[in-house]
PDB file of N, CA, C and O in Angstrom:
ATOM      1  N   UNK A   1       0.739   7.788   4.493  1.00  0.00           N
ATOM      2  CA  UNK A   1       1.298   6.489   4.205  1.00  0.00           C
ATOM      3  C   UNK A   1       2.815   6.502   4.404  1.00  0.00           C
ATOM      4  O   UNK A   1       3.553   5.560   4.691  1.00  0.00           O
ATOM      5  N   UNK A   2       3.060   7.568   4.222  1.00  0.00           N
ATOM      6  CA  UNK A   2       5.107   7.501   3.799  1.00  0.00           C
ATOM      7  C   UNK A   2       5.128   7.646   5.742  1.00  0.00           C
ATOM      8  O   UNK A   2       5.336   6.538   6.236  1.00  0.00           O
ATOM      9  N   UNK A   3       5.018   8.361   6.417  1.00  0.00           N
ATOM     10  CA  UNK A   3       4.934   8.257   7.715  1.00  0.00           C
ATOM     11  C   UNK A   3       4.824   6.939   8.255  1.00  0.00           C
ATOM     12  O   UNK A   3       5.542   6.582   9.189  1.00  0.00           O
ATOM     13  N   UNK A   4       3.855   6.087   7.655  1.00  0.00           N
ATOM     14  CA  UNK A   4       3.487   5.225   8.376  1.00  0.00           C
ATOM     15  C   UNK A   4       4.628   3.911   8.198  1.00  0.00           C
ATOM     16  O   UNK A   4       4.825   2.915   8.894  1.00  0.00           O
ATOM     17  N   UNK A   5       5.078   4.261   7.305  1.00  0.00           N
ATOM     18  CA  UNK A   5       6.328   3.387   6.227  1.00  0.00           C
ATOM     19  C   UNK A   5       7.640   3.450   7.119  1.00  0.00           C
ATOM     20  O   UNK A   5       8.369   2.524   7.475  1.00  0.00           O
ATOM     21  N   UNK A   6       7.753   5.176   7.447  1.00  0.00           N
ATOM     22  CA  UNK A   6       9.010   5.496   8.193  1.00  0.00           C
ATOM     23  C   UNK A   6       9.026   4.387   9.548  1.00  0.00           C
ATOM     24  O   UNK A   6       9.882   3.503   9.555  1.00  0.00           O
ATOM     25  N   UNK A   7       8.047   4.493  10.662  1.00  0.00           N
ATOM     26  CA  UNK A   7       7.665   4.081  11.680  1.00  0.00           C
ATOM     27  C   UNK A   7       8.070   2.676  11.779  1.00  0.00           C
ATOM     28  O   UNK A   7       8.679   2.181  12.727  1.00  0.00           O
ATOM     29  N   UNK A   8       7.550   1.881  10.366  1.00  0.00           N
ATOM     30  CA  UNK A   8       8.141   0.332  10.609  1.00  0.00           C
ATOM     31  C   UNK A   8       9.638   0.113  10.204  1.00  0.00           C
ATOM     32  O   UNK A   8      10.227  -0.917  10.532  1.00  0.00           O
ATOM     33  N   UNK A   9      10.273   1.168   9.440  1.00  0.00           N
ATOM     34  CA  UNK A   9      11.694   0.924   8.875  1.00  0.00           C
ATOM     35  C   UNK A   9      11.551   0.886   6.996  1.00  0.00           C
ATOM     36  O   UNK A   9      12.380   0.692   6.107  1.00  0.00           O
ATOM     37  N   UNK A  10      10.023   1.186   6.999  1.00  0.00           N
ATOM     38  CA  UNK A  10      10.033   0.771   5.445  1.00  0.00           C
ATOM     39  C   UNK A  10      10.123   1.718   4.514  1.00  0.00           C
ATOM     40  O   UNK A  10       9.160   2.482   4.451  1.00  0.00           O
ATOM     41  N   UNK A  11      11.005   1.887   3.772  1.00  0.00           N
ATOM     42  CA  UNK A  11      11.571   2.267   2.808  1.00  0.00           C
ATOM     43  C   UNK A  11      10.250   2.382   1.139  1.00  0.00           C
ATOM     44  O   UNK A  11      10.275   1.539   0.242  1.00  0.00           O
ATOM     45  N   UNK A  12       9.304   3.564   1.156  1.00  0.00           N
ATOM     46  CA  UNK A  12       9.023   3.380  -0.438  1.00  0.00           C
ATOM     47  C   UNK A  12       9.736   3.746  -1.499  1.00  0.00           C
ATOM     48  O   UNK A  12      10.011   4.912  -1.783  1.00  0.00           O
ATOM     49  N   UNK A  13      10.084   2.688  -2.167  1.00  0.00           N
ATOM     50  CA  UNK A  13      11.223   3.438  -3.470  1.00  0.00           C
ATOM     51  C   UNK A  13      10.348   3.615  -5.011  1.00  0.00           C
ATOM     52  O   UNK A  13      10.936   4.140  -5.956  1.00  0.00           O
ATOM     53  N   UNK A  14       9.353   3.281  -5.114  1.00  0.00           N
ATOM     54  CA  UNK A  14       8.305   3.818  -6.142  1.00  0.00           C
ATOM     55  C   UNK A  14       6.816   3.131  -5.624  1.00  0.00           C
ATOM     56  O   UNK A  14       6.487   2.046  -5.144  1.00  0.00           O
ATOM     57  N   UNK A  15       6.079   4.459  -6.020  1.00  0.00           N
ATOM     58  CA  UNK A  15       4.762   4.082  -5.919  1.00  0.00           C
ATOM     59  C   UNK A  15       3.748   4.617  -6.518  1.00  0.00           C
ATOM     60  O   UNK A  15       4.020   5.813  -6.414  1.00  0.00           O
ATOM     61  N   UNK A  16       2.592   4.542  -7.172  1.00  0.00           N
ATOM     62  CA  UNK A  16       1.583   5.058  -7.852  1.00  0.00           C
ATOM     63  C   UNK A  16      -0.219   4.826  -7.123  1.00  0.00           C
ATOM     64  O   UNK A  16      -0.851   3.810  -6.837  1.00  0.00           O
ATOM     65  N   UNK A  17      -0.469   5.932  -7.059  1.00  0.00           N
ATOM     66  CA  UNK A  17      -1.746   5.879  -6.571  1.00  0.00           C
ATOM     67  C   UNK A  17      -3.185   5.501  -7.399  1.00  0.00           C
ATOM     68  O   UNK A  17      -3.332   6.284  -8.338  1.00  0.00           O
ATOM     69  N   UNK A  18      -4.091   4.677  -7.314  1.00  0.00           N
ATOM     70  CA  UNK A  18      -4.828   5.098  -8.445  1.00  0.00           C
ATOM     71  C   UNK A  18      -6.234   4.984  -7.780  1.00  0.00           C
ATOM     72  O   UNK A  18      -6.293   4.691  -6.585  1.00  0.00           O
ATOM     73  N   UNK A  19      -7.178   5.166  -8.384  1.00  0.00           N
ATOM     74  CA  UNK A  19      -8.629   5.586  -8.089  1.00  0.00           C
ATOM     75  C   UNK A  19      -9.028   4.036  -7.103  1.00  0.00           C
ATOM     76  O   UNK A  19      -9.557   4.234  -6.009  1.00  0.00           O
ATOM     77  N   UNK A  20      -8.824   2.913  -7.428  1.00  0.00           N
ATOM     78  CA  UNK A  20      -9.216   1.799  -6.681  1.00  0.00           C
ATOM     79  C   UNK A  20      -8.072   0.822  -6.228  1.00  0.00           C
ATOM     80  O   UNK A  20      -8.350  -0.326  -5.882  1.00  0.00           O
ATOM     81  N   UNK A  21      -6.705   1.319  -6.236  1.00  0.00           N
ATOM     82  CA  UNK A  21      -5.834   0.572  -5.548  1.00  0.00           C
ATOM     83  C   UNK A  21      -4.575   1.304  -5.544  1.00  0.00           C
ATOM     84  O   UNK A  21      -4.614   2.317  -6.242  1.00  0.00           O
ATOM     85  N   UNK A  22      -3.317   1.046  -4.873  1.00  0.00           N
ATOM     86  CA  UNK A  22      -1.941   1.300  -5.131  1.00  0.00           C
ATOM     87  C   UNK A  22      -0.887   0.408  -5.299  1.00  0.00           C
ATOM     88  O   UNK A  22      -0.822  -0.779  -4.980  1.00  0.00           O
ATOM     89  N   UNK A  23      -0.058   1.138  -5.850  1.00  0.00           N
ATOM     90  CA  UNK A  23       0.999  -0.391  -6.196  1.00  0.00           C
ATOM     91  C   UNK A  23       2.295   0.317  -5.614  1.00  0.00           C
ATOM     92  O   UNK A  23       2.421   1.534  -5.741  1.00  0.00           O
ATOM     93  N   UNK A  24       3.162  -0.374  -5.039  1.00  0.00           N
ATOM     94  CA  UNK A  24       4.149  -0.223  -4.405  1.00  0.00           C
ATOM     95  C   UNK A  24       5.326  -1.211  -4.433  1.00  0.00           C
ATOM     96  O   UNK A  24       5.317  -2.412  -4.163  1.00  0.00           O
ATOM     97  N   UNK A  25       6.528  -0.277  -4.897  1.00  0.00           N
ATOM     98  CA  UNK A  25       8.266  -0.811  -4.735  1.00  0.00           C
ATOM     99  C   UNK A  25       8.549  -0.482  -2.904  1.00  0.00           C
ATOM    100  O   UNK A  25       8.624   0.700  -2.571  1.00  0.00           O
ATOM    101  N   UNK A  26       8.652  -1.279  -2.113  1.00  0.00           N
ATOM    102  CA  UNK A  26       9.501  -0.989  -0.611  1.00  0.00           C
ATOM    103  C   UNK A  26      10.488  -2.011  -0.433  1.00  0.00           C
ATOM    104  O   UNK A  26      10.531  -3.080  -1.042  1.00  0.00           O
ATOM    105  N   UNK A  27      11.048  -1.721   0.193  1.00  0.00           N
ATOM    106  CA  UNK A  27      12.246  -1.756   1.241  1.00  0.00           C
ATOM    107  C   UNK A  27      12.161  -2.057   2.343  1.00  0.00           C
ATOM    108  O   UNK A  27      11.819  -1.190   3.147  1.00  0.00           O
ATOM    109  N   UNK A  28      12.420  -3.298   2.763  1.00  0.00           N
ATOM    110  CA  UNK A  28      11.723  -3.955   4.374  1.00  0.00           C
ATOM    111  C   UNK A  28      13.068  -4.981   4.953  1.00  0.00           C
ATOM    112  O   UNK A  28      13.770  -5.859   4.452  1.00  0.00           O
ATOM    113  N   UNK A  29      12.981  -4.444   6.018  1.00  0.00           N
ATOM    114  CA  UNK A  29      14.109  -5.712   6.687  1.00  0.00           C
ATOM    115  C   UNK A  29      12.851  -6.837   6.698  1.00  0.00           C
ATOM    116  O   UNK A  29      11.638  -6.652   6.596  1.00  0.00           O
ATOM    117  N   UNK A  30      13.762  -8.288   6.891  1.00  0.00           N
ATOM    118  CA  UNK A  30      13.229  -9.227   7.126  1.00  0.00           C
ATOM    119  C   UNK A  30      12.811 -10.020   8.252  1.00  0.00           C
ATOM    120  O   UNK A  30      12.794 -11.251   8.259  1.00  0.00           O
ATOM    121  N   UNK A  31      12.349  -8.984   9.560  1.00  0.00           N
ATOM    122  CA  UNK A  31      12.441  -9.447  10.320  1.00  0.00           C
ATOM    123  C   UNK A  31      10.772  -8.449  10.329  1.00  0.00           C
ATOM    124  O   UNK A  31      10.120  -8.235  11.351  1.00  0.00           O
ATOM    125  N   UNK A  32      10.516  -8.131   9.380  1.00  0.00           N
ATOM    126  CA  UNK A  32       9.027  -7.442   9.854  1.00  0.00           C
ATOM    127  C   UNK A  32       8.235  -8.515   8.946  1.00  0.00           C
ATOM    128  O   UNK A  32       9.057  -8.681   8.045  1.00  0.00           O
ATOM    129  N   UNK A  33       7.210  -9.288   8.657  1.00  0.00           N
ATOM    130  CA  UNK A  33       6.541  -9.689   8.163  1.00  0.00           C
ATOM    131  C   UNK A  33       5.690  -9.154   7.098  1.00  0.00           C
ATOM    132  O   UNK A  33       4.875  -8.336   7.525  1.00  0.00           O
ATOM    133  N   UNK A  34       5.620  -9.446   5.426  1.00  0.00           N
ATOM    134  CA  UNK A  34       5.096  -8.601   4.778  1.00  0.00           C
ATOM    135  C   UNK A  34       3.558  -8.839   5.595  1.00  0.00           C
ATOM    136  O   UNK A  34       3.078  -7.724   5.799  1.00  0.00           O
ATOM    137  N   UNK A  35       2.759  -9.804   6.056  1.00  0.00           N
ATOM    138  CA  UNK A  35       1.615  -9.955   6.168  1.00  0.00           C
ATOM    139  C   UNK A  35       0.894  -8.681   7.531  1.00  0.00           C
ATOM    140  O   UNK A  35      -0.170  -8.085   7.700  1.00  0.00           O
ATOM    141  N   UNK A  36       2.431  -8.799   8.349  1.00  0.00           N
ATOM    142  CA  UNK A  36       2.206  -7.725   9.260  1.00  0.00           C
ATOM    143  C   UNK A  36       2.209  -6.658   8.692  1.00  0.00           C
ATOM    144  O   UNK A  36       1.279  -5.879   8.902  1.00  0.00           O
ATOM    145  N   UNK A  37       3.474  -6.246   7.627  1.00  0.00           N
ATOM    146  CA  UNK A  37       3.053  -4.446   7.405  1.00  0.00           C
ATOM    147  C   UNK A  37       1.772  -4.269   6.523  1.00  0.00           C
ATOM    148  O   UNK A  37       1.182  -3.203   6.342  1.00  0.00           O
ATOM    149  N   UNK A  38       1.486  -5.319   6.076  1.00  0.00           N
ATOM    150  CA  UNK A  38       0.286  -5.249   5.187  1.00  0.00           C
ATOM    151  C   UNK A  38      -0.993  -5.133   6.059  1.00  0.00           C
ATOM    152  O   UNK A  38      -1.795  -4.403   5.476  1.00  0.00           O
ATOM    153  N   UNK A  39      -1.538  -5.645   7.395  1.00  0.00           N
ATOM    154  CA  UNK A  39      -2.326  -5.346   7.900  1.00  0.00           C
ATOM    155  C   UNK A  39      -2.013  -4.074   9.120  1.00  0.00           C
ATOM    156  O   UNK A  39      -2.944  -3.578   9.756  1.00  0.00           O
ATOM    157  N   UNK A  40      -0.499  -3.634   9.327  1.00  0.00           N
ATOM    158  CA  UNK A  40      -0.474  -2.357   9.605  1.00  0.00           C
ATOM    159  C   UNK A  40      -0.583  -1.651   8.787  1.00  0.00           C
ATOM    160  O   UNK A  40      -1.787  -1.477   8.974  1.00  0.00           O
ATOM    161  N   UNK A  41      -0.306  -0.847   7.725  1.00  0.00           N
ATOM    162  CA  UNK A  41      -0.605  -0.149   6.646  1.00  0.00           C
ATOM    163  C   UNK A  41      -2.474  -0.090   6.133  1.00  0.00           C
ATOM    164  O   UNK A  41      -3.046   0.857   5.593  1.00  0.00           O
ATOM    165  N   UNK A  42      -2.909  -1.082   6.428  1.00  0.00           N
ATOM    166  CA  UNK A  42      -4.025  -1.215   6.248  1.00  0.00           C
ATOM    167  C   UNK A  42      -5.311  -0.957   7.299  1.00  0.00           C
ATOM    168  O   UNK A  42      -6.259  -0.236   6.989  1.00  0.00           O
ATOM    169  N   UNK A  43      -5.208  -1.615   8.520  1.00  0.00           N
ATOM    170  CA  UNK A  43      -5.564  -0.482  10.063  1.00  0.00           C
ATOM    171  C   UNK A  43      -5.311   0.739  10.171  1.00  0.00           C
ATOM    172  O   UNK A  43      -6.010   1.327  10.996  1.00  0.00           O
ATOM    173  N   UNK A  44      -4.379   1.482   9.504  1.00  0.00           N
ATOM    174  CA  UNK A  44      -3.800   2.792  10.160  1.00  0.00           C
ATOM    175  C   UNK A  44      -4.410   3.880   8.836  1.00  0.00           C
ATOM    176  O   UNK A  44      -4.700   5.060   9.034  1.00  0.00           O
ATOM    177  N   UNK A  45      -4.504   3.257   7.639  1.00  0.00           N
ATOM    178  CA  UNK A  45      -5.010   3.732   6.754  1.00  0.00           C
ATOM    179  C   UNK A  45      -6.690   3.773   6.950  1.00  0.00           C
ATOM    180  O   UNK A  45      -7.325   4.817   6.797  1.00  0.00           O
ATOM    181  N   UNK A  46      -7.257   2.604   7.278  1.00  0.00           N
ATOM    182  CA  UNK A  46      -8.778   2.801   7.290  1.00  0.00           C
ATOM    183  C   UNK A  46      -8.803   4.055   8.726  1.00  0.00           C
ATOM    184  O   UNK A  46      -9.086   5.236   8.525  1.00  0.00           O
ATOM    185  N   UNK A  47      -8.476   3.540  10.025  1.00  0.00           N
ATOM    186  CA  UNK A  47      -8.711   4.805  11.362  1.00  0.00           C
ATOM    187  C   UNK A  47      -8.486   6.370  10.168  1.00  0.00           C
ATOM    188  O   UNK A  47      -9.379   7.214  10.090  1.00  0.00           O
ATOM    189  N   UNK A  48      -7.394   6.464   9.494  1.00  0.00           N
ATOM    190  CA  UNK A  48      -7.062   8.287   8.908  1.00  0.00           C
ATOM    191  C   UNK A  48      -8.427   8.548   8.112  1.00  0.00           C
ATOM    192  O   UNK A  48      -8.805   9.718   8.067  1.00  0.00           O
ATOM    193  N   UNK A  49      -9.456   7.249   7.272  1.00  0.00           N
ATOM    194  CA  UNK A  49      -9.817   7.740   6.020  1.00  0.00           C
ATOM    195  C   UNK A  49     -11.172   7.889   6.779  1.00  0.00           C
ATOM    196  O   UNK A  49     -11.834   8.886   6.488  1.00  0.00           O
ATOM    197  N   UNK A  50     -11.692   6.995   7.751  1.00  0.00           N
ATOM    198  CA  UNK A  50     -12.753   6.760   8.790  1.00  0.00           C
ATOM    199  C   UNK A  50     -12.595   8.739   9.521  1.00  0.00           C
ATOM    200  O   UNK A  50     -13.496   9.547   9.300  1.00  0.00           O
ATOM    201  N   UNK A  51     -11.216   9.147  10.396  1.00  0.00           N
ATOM    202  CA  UNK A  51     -11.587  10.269  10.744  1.00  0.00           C
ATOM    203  C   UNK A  51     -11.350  11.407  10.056  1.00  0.00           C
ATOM    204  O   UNK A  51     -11.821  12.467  10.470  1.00  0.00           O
ATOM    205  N   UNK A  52     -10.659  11.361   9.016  1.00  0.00           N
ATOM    206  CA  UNK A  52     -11.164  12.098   7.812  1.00  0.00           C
ATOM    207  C   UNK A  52     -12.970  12.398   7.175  1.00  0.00           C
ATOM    208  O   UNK A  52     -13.262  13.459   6.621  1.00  0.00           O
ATOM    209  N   UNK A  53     -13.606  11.698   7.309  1.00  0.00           N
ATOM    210  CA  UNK A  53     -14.900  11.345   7.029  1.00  0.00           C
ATOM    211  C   UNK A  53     -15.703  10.909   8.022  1.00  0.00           C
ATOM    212  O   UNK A  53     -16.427   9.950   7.753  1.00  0.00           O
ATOM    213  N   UNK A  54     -15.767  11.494   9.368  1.00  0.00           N
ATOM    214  CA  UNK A  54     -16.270  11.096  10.035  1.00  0.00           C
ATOM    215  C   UNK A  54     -18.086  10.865  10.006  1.00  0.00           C
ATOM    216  O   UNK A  54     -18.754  10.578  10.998  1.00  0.00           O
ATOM    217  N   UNK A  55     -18.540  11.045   8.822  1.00  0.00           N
ATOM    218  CA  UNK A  55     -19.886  10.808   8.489  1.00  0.00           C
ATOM    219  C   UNK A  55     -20.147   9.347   8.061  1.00  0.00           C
ATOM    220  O   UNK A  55     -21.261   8.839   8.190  1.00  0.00           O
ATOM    221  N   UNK A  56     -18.778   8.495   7.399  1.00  0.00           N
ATOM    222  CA  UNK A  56     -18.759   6.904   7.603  1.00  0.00           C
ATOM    223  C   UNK A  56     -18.867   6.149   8.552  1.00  0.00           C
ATOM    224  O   UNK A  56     -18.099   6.443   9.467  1.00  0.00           O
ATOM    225  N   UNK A  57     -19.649   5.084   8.777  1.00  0.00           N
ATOM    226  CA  UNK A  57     -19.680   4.717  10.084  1.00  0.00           C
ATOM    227  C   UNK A  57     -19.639   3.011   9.181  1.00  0.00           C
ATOM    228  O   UNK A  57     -19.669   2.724   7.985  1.00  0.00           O
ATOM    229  N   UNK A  58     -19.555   2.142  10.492  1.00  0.00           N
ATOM    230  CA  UNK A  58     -18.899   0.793  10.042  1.00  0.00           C
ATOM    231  C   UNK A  58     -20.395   0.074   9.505  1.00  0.00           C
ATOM    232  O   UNK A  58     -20.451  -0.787   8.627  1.00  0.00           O
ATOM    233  N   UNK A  59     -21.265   0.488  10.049  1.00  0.00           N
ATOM    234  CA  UNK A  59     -22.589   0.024   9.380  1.00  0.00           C
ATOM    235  C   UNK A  59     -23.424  -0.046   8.372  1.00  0.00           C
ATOM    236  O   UNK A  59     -24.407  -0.663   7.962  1.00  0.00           O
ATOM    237  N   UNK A  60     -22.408   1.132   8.011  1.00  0.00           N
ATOM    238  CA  UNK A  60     -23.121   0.952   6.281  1.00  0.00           C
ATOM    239  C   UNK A  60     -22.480   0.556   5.407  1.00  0.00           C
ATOM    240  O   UNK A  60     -22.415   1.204   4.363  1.00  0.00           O
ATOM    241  N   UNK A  61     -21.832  -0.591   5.562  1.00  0.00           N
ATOM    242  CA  UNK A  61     -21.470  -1.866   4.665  1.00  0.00           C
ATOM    243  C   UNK A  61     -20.026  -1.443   3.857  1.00  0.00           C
ATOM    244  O   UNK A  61     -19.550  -2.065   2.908  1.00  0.00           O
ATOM    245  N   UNK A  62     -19.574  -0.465   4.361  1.00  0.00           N
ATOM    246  CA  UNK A  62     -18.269   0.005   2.939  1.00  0.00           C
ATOM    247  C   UNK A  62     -16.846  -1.059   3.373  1.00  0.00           C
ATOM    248  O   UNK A  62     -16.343  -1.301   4.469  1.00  0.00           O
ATOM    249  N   UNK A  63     -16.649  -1.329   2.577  1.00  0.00           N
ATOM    250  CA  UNK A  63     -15.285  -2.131   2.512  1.00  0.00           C
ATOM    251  C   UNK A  63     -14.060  -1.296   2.427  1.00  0.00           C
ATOM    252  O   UNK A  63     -14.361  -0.423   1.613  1.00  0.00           O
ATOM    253  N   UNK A  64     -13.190  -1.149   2.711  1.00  0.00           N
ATOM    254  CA  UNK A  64     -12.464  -0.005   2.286  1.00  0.00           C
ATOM    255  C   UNK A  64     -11.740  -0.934   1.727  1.00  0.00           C
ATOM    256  O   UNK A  64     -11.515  -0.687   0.542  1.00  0.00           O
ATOM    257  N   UNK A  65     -11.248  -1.989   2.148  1.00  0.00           N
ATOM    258  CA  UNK A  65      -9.467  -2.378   1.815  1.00  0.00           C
ATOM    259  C   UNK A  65     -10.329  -3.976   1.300  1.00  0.00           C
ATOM    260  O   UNK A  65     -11.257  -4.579   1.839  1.00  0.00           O
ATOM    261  N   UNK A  66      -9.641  -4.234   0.213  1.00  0.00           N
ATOM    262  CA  UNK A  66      -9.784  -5.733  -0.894  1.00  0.00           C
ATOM    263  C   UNK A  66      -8.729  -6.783   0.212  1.00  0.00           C
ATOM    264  O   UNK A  66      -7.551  -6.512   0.442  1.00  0.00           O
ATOM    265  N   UNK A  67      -9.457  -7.979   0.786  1.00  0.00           N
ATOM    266  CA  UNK A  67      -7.927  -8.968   1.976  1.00  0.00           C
ATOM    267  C   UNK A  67      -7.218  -9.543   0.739  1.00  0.00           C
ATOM    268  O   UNK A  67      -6.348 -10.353   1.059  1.00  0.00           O
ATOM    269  N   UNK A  68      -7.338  -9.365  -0.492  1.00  0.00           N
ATOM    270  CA  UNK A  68      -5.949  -9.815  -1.534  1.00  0.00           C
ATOM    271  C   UNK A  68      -5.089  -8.683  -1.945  1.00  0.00           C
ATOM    272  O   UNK A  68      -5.287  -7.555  -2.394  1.00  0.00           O
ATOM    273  N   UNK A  69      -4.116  -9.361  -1.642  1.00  0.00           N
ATOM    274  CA  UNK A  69      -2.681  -8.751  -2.229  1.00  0.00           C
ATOM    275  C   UNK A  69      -1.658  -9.249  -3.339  1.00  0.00           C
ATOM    276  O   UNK A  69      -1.444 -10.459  -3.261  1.00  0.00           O
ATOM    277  N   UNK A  70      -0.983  -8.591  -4.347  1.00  0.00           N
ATOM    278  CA  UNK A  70      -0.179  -9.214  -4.811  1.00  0.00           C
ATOM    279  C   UNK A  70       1.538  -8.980  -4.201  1.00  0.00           C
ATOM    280  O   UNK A  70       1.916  -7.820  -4.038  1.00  0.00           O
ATOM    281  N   UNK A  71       2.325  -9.931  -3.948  1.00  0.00           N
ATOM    282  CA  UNK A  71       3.750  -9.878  -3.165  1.00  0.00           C
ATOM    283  C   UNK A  71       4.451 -10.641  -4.080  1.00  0.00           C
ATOM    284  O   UNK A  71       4.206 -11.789  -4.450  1.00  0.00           O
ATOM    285  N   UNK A  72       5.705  -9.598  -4.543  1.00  0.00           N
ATOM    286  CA  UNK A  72       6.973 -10.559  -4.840  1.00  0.00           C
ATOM    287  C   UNK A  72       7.944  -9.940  -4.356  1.00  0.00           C
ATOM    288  O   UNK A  72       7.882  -8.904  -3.694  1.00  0.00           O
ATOM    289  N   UNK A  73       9.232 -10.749  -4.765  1.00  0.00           N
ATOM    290  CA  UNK A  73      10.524 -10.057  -4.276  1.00  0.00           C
ATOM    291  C   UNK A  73      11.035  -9.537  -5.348  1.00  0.00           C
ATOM    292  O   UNK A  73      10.540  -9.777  -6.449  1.00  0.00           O
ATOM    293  N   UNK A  74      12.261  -8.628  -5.173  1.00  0.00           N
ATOM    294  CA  UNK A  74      12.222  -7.336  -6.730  1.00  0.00           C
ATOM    295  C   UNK A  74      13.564  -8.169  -6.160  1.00  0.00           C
ATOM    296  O   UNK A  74      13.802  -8.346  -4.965  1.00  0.00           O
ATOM    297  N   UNK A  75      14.548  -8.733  -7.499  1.00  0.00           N
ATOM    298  CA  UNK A  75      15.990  -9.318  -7.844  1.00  0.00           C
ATOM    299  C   UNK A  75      16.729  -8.268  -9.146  1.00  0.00           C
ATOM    300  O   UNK A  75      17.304  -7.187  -9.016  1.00  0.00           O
ATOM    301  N   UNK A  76      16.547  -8.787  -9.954  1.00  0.00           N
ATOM    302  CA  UNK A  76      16.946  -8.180 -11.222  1.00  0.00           C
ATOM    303  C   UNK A  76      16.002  -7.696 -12.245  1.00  0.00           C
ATOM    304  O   UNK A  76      16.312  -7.301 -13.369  1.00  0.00           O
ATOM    305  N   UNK A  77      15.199  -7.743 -11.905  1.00  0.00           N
ATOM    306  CA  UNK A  77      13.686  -7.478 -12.823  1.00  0.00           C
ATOM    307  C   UNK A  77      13.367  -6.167 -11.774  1.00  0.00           C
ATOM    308  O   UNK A  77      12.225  -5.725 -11.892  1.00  0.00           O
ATOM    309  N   UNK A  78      14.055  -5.631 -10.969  1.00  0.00           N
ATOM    310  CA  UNK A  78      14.140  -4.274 -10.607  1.00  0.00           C
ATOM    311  C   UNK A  78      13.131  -2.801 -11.107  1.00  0.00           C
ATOM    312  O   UNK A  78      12.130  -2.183 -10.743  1.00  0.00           O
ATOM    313  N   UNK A  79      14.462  -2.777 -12.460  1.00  0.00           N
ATOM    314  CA  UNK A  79      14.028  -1.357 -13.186  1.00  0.00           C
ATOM    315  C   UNK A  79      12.883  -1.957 -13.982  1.00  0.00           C
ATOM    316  O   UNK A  79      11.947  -1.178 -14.161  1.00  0.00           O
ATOM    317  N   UNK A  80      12.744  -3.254 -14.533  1.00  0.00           N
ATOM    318  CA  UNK A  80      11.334  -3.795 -15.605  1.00  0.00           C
ATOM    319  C   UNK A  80       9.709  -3.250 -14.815  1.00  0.00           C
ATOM    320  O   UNK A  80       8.707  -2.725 -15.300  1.00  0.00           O
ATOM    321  N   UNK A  81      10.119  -3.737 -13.208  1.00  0.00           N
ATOM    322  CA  UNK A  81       8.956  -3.410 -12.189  1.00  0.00           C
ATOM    323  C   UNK A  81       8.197  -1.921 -11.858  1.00  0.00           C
ATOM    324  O   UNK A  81       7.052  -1.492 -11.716  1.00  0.00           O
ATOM    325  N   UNK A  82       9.903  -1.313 -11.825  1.00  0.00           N
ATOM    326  CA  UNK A  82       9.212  -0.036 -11.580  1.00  0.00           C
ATOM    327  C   UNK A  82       8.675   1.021 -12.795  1.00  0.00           C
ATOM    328  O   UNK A  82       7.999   1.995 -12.466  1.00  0.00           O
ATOM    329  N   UNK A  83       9.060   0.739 -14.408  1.00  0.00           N
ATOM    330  CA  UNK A  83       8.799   1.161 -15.363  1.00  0.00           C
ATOM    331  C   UNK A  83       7.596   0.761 -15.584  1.00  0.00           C
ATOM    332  O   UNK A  83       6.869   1.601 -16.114  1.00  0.00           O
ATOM    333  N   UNK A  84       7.000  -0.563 -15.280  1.00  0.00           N
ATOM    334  CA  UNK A  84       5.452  -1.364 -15.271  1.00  0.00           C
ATOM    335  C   UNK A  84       4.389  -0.261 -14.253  1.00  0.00           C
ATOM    336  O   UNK A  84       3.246   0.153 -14.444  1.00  0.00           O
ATOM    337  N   UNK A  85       5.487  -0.019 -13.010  1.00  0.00           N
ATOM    338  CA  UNK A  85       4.148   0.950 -12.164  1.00  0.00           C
ATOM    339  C   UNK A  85       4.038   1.844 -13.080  1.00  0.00           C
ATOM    340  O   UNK A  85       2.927   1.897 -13.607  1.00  0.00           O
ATOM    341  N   UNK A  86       5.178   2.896 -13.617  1.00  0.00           N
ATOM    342  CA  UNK A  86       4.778   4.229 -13.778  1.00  0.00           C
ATOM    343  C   UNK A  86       4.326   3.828 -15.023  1.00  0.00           C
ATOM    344  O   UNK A  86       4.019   4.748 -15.781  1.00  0.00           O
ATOM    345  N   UNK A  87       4.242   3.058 -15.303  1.00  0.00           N
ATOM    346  CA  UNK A  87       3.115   3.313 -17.062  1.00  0.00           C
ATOM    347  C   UNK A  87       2.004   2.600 -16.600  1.00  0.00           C
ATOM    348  O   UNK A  87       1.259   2.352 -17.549  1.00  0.00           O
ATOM    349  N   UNK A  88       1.589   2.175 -15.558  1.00  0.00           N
ATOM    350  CA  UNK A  88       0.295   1.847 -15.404  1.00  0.00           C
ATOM    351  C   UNK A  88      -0.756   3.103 -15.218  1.00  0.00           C
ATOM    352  O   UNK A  88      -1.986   3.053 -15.210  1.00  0.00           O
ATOM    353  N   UNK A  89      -0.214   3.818 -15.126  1.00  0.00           N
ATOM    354  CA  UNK A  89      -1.118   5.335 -15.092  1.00  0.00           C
ATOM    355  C   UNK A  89      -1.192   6.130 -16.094  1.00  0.00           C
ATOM    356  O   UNK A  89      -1.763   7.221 -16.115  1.00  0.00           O
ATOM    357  N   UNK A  90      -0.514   5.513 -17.110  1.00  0.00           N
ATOM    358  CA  UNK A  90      -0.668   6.124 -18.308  1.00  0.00           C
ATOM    359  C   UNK A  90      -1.933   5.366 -19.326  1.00  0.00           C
ATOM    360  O   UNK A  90      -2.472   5.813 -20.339  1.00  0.00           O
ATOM    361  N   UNK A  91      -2.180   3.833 -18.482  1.00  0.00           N
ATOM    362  CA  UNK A  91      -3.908   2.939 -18.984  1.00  0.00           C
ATOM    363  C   UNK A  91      -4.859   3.468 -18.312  1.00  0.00           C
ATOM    364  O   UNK A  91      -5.927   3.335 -18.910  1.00  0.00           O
ATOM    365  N   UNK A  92      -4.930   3.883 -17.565  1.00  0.00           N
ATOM    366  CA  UNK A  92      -5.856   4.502 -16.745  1.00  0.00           C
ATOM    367  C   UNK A  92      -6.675   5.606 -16.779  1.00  0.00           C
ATOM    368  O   UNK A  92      -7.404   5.864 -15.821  1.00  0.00           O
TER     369      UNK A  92
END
C-alpha cells in the first residue's frame, strides 16, 4: 500500500489496519482526485491479494473491497482524527 501511495504523490501520515477495513490520514495534491486514488488503491490492492492467493478466482462470489467510503478534509481537528484512529484498535 505505502508503495502504491508513493507512485501517486500520496503521502500516509497515520493509518491503522483492521480485520475488515482500514482507516487512513493522507496527503494528496489536489489535482489527483480522491475518487481516483480510491479506485487506484483499490484495483492494485485486489490484482496483489488475487496473486497472493492465486486459488481465488472471480467466480466464487468474494467481494473484496465495500464501493463506500468515508472522506473528509483534516483542518484543525487534525490531532482529534488521528488520536480517534489509534484508539480505534484499542475497541477491537
Amino acid at each position: 500500500m505505502i508503495k502504491f501511495c508513493k507512485w501517486k504523490g500520496v503521502e500516509i501520515i497515520e493509518a491503522e489496519v483492521f480485520s475488515v477495513y482500514i482507516q487512513m490520514i493522507v496527503s494528496m495534491l489536489p489535482k489527483l482526485s480522491i475518487v481516483q486514488f480510491m479506485g487506484y488503491i483499490n484495483g492494485k490492492s485486489s490484482i496483489m491479494i488475487f496473486y497472493k492467493y492465486a486459488n481465488l478466482n472471480s467466480n466464487m462470489g468474494i467481494e473484496l473491497f465495500c464501493r463506500e467510503y468515508y472522506i473528509d478534509t483534516v483542518g484543525i481537528n487534525k490531532t482529534s482524527i488521528e488520536k480517534y484512529i489509534i484508539n480505534q484498535s484499542n475497541k477491537i
